[in-house]
C-alpha positions in Angstrom: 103.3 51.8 145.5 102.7 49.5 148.7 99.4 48.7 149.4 98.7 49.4 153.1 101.7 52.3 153.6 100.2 55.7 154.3 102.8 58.6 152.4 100.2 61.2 153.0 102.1 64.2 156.0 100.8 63.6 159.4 98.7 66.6 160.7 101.0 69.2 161.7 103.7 68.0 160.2 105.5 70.4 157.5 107.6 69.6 154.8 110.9 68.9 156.3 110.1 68.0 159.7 111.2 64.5 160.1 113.3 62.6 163.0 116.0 65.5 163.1 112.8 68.0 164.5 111.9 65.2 166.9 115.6 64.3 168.2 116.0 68.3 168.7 113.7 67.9 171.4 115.5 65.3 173.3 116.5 66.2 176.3 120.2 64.1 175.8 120.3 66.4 173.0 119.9 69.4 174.5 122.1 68.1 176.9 125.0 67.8 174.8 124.5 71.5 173.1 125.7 73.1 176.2 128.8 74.3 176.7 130.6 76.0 179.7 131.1 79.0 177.6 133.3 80.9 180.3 135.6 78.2 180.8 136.3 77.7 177.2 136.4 81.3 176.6 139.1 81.6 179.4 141.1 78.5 178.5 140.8 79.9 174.0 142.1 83.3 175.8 144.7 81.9 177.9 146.0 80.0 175.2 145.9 83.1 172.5 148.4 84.4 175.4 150.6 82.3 176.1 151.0 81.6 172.7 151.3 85.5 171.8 154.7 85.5 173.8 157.0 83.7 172.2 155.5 84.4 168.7 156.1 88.0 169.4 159.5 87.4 170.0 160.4 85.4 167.2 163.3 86.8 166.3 165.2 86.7 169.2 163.5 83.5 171.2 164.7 80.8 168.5 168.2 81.0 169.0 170.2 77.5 170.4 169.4 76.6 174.2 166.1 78.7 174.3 162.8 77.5 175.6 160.3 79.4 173.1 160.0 76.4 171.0 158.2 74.5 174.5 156.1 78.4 174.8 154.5 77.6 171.4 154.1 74.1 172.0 152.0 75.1 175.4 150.1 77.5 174.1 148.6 75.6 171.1 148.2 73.0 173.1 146.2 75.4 175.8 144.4 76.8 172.6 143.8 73.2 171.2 141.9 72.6 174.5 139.7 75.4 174.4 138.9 74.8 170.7 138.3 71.5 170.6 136.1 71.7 173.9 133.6 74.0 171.6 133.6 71.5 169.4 132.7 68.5 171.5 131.3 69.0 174.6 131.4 65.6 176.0 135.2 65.7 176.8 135.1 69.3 178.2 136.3 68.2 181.9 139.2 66.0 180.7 140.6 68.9 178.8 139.7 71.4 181.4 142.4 68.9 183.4 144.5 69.2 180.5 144.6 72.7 180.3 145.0 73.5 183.7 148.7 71.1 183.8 149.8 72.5 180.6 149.0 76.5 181.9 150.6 75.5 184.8 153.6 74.1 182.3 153.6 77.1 180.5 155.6 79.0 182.6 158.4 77.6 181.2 158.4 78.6 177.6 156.1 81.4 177.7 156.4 82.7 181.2 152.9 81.8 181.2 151.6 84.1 179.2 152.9 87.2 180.8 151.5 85.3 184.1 147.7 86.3 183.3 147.2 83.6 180.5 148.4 81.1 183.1 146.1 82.3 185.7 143.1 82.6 182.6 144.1 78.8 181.6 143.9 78.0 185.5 140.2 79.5 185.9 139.2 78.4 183.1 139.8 75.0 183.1 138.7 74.9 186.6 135.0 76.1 185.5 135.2 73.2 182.6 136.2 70.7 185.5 133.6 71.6 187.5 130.4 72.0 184.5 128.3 69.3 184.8 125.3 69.1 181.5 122.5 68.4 183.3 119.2 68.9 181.5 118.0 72.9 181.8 114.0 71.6 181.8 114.6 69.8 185.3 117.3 72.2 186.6 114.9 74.9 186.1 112.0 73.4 187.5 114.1 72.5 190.6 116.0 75.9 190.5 112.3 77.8 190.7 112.7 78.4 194.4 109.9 77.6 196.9 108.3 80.3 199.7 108.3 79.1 202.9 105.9 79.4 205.7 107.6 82.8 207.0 107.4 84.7 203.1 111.0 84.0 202.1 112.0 82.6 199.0 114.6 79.8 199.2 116.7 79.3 196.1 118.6 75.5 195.7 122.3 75.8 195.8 122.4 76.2 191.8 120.8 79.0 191.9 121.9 82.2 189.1 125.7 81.5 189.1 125.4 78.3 187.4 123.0 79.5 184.9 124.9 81.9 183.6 128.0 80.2 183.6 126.5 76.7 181.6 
């Protein structure tokens, strides 16, 4: 053993806890474990949809000249966006652009989805677009609304909406 190193756990330390506990904590960290779960619930949705239509018609859609081959192709490609937005959050706006051109493309092969997963694909990239992952500690402590001199409360402009839509 090295003369001078101290092995012995800290005080309040428990077996286990280490720099994984710590970087938990951080608030980058916490950052990046949000997720705009109703966008990427709308765009996984949309893209089960459009995908559903020409999968359902299988039998009939892959016949020479038809477009049901570019309906798949959309779809997964919608669904791929919402999927791998759950995975990693960092790159959640450039695939909400993503899956709003390819929804929009969709109506070729798939008719969109029966129309609705185009318009789900649409929203729902839109909210991933528009997420920003700002830290909840100092969104909440600005977001805790103030009284004013008169008794009302004033709420900032981030108020509930964007709290339950993170």
């Amino acid at each position: 053993m090295v003369e001078g190193m101290d092995v012995r756990p800290r005080e309040g330390d428990s077996p286990g806890d280490g720099d994984r506990a710590r970087a938990k904590n951080r608030p980058e960290i916490r950052a990046m474990r949000r997720r705009p779960r109703a966008g990427l619930t709308l765009v996984t949705l949309a893209g089960l949809l459009i995908v559903w239509i020409p999968a359902n018609l299988y039998w009939l859609a892959f016949v020479p000249g038809s477009f049901a081959f570019a309906g798949l192709l959309f779809g997964s490609l919608v669904l791929a966006c919402g999927v791998v937005g759950w995975i990693m959050p960092r790159y959640v706006r450039l695939l909400g652009v993503f899956a709003i051109i390819v929804s929009i493309l969709s109506i070729i092969g798939a008719l969109g989805g029966m129309i609705i997963g185009m318009l789900l694909g649409i929203i729902g990239g839109a909210l991933c677009v528009a997420w920003s992952p700002k830290d909840r500690a100092t969104s909440e402590d600005a977001g805790a609304g103030s009284a004013s001199a008169g008794g009302a409360v004033t709420l900032p402009a981030d108020g509930m909406w964007n709290r339950w839509f993170r």
